[in-house]
Structure formats: structure tokens, C-alpha cells
N, CA, C and O atoms as a GROMACS GRO file, in nm:
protein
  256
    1UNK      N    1  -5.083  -3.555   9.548
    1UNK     CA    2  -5.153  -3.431   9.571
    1UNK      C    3  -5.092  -3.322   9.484
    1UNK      O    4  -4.972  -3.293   9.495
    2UNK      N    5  -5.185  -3.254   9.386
    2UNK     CA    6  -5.088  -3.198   9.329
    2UNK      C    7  -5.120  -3.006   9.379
    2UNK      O    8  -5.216  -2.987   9.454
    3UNK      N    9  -5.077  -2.941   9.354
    3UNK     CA   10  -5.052  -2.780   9.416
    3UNK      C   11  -5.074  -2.683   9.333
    3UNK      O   12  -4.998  -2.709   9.240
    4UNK      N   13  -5.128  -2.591   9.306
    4UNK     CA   14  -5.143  -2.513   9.160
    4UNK      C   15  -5.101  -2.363   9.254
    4UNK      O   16  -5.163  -2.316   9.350
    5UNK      N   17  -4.988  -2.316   9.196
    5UNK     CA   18  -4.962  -2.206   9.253
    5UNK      C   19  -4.935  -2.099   9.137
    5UNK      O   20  -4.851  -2.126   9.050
    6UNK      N   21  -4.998  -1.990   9.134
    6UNK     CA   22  -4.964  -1.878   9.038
    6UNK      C   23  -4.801  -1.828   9.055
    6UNK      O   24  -4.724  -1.816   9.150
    7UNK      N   25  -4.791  -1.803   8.890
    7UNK     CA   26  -4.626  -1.752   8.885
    7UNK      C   27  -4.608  -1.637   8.983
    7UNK      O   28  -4.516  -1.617   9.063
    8UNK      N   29  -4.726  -1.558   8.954
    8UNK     CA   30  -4.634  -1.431   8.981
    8UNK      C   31  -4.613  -1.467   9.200
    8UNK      O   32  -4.504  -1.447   9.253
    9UNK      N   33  -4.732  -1.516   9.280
    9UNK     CA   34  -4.692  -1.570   9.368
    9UNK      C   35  -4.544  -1.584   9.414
    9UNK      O   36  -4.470  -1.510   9.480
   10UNK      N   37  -4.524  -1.732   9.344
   10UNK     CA   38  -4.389  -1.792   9.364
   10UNK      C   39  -4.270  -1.677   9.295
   10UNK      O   40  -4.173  -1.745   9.262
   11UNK      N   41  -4.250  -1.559   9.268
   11UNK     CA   42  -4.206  -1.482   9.239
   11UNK      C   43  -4.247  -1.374   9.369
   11UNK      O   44  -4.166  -1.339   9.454
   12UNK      N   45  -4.329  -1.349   9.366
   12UNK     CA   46  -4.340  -1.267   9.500
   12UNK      C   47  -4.251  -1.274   9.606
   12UNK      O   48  -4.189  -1.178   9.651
   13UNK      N   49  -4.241  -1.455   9.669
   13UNK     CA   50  -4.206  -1.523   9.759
   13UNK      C   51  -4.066  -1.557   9.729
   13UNK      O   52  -4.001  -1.608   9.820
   14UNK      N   53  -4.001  -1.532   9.599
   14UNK     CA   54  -3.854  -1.560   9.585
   14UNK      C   55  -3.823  -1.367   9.607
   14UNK      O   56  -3.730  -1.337   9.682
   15UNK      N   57  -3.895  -1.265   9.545
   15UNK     CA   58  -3.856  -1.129   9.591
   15UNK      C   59  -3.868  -1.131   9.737
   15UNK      O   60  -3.761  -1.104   9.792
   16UNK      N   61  -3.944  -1.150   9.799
   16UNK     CA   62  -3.956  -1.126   9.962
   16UNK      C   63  -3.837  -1.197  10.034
   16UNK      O   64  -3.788  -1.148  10.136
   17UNK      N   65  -3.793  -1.312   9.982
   17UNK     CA   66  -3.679  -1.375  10.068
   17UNK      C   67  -3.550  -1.307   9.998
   17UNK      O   68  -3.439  -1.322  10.050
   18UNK      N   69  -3.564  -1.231   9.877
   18UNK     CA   70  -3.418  -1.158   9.879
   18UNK      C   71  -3.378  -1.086   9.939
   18UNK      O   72  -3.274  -1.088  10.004
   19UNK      N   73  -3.490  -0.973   9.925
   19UNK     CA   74  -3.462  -0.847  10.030
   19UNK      C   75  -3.462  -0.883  10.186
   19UNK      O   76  -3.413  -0.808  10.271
   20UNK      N   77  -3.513  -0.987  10.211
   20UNK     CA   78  -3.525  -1.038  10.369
   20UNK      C   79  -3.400  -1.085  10.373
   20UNK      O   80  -3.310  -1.010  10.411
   21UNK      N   81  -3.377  -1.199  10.341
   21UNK     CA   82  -3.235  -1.287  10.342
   21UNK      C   83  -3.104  -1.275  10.268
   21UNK      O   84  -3.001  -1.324  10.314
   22UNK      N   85  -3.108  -1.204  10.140
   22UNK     CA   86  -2.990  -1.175  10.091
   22UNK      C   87  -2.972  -1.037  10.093
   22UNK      O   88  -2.888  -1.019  10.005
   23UNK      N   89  -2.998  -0.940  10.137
   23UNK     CA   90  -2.964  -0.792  10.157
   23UNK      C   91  -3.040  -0.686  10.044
   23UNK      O   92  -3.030  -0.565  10.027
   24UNK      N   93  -3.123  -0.797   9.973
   24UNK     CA   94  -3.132  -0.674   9.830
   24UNK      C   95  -3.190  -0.575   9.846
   24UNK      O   96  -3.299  -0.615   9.886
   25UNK      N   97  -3.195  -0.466   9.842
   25UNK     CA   98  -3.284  -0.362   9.884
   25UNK      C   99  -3.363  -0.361   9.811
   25UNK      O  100  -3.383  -0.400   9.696
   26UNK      N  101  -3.408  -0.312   9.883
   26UNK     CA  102  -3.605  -0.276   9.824
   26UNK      C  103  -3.602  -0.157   9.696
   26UNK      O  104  -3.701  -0.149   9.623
   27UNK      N  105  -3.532  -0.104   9.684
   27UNK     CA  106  -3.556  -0.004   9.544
   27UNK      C  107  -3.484  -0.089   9.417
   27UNK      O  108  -3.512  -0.066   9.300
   28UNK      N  109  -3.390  -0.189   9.460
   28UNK     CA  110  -3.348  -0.248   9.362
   28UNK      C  111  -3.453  -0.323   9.305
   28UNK      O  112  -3.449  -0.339   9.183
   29UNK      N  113  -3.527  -0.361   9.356
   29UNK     CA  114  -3.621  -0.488   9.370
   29UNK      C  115  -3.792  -0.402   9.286
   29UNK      O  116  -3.869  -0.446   9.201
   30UNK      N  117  -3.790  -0.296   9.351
   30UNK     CA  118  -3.936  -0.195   9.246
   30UNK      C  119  -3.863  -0.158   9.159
   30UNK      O  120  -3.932  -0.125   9.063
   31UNK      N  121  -3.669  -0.134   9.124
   31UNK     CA  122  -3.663  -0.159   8.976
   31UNK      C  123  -3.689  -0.227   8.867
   31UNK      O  124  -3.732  -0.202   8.754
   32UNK      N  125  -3.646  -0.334   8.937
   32UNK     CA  126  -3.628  -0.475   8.834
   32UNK      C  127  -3.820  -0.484   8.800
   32UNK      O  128  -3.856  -0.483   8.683
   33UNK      N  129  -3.909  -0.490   8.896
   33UNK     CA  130  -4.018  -0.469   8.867
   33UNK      C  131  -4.108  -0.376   8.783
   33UNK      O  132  -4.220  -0.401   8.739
   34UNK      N  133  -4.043  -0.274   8.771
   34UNK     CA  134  -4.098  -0.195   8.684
   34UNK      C  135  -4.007  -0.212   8.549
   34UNK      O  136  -4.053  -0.166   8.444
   35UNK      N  137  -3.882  -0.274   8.547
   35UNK     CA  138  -3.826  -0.311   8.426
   35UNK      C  139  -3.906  -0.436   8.339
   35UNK      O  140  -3.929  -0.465   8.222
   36UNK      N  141  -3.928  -0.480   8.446
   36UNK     CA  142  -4.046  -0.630   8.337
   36UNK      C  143  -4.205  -0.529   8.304
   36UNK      O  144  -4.257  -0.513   8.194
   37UNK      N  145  -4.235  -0.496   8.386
   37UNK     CA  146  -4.341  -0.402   8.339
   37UNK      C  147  -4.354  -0.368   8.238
   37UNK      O  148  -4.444  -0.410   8.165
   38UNK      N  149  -4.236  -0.246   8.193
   38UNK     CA  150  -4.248  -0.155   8.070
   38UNK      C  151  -4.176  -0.296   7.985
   38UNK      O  152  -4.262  -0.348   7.915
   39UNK      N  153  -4.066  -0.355   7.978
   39UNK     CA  154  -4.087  -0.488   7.884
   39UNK      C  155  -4.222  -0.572   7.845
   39UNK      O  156  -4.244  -0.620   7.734
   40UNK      N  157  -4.305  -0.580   7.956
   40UNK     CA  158  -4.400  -0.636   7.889
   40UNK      C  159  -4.452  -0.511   7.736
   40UNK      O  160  -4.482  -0.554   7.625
   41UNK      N  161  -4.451  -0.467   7.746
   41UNK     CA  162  -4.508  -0.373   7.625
   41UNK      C  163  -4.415  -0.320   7.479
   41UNK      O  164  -4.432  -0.232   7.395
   42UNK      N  165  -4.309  -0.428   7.503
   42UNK     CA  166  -4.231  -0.412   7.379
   42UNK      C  167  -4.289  -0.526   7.283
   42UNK      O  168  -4.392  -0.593   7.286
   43UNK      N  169  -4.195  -0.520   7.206
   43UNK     CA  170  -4.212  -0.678   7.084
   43UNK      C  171  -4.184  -0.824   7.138
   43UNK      O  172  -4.225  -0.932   7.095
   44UNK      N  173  -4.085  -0.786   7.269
   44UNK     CA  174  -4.008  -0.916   7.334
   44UNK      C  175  -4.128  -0.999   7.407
   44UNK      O  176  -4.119  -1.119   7.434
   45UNK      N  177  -4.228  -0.930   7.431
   45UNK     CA  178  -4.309  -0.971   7.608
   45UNK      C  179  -4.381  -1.147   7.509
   45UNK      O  180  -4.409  -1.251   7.570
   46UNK      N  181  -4.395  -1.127   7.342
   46UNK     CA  182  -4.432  -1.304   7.343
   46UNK      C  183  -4.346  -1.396   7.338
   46UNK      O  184  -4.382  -1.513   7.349
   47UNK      N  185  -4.201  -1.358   7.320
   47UNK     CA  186  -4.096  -1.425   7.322
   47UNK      C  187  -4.116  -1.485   7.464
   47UNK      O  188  -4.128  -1.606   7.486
   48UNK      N  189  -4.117  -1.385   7.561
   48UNK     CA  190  -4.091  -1.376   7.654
   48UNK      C  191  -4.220  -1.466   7.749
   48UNK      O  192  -4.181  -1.535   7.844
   49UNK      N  193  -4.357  -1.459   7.719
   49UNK     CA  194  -4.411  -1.524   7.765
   49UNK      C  195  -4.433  -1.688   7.707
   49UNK      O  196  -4.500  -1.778   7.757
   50UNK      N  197  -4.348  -1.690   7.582
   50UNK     CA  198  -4.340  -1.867   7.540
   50UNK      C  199  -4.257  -1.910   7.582
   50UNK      O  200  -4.279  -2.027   7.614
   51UNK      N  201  -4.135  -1.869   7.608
   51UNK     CA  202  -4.014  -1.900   7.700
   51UNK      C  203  -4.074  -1.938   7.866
   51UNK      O  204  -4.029  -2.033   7.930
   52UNK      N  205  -4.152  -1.871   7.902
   52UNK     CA  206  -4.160  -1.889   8.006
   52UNK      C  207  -4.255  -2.013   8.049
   52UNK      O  208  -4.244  -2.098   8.137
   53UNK      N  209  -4.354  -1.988   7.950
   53UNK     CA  210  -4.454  -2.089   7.972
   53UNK      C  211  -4.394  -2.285   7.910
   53UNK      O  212  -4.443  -2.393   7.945
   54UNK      N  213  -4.315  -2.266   7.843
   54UNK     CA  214  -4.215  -2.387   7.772
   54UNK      C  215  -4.160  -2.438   7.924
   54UNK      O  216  -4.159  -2.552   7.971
   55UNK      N  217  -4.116  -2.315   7.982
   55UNK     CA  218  -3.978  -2.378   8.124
   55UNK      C  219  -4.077  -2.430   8.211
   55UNK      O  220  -4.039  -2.539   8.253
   56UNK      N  221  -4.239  -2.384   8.277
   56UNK     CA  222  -4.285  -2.406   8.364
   56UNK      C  223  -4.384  -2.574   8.277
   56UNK      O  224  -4.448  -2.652   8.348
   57UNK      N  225  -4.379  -2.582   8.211
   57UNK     CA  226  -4.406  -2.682   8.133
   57UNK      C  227  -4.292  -2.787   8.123
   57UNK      O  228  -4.332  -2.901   8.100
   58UNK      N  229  -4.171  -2.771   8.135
   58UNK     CA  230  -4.075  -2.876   8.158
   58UNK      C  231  -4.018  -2.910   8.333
   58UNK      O  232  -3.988  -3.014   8.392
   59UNK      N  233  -4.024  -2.778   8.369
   59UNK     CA  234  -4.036  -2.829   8.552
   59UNK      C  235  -4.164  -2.896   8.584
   59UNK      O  236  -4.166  -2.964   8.687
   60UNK      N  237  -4.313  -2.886   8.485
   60UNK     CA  238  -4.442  -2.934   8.551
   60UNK      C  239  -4.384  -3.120   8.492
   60UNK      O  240  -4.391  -3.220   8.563
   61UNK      N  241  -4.344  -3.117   8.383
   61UNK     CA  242  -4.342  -3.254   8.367
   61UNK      C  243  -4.456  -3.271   8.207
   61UNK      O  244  -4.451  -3.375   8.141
   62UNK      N  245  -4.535  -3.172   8.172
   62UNK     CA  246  -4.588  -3.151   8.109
   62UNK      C  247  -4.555  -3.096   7.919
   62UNK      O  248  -4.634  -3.056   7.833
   63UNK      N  249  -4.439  -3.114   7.917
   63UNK     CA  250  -4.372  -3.120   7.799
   63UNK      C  251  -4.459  -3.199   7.719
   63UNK      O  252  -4.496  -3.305   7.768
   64UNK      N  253  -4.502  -3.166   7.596
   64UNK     CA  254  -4.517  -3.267   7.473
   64UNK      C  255  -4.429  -3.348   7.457
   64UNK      O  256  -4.435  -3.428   7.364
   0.00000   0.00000   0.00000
């Protein structure tokens, strides 16, 4: 059976159990979020989205 879950989701659900379970506060947490934000709009964000899409492609099993 296989599961198709969106990134940003499973990112949601790893932020919600920090601030729940490891203490992080919540303004730390709409930092870091608005820090990928305004990164998306530099030069880095295709680096940044082939990197990402390469890793979820080697955890899927889906590597060339």
C-alpha cells in the first residue's frame, strides 16, 4: 500500500511535535518559517529545491 503525503504536511507534523514535545516555542518556529520563505526568493531556492527533491527520491527508493 503505498501513501503519498505532501512535504510541506510531514513538515507541519515534525513543527507541531517540536513545539508540543520538545519545548520549542512558537516564535522560534514562525522564525525559521519565514526564514525559508524569504530564502525561497534568493538564487539558493533551486539549489535548494534539487537537493531536496534528490533526498525525497532516495528515502522514496526512487533514485535513478
Amino acid at each position: 500500500m503505498t501513501v503519498s503525503l505532501p512535504l510541506v504536511f510531514v513538515l507541519g507534523v515534525v513543527a507541531w511535535a517540536a513545539i508540543k514535545f520538545l519545548g520549542v516555542r512558537l516564535w522560534v518556529a514562525v522564525v525559521i518559517a519565514l526564514f525559508g520563505f524569504w530564502l525561497s526568493h534568493t538564487f539558493l531556492a533551486p539549489a535548494i529545491e534539487t537537493s531536496t527533491r534528490t533526498g525525497v527520491d532516495v528515502v522514496n527508493g526512487t533514485d535513478k
